[in-house]
C-alpha positions in Angstrom: 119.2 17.4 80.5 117.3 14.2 79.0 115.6 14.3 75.9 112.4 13.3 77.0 112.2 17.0 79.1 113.3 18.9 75.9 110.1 19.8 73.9 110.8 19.1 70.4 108.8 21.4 67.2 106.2 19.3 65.0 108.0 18.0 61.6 104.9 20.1 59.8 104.7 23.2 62.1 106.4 25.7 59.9 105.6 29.4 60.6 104.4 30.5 57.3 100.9 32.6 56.8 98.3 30.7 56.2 96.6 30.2 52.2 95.0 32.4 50.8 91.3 31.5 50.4 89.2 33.2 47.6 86.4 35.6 49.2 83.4 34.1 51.1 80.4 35.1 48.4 77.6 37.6 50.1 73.8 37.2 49.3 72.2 38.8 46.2 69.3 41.1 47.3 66.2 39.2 46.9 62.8 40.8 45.7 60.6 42.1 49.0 57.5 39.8 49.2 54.2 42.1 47.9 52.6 44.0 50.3 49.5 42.6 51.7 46.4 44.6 51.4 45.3 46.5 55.1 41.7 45.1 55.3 41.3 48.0 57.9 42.3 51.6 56.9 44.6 52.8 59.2 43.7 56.8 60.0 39.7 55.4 60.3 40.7 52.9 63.3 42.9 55.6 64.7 40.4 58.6 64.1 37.9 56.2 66.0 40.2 55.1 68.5 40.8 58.8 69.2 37.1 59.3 69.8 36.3 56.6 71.6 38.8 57.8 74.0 37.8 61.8 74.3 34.1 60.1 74.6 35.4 57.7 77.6 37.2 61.3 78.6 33.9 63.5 78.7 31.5 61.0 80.4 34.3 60.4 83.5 34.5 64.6 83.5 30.4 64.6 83.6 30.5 62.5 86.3 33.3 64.3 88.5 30.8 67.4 88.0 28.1 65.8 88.9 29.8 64.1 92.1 31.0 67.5 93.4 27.9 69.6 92.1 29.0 71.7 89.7 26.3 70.6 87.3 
């Protein structure tokens, strides 16, 4: 065999661990931005929400009466 087919190792290609790095750092907490004031109060928009709907509800019922005459 030539040399030329004969691979040959890298003068620096020791098999040793790599170093030891120190630990990557983690983020600190940070404080939460303040909350921002609800210009709308939630359990209002959702009690009117609620009877907007059973309102919608009740006239489509008054009319299915009145269509098949039971009123």
């Amino acid at each position: 065999m030539s040399d030329e087919i004969i691979p040959r190792p890298e003068p620096s290609g020791a098999l040793v661990p790599p170093p030891v790095h120190p630990p990557t750092a983690l983020a600190s907490a940070t404080a939460r931005p303040p909350r921002r004031e609800e210009s709308v109060d939630f359990r209002a928009f959702v009690g009117r929400a609620v009877d907007t709907a059973l309102d919608a509800l009740d006239t489509v019922g008054d009319a299915i009466a009145g269509a098949v005459g039971l009123r």
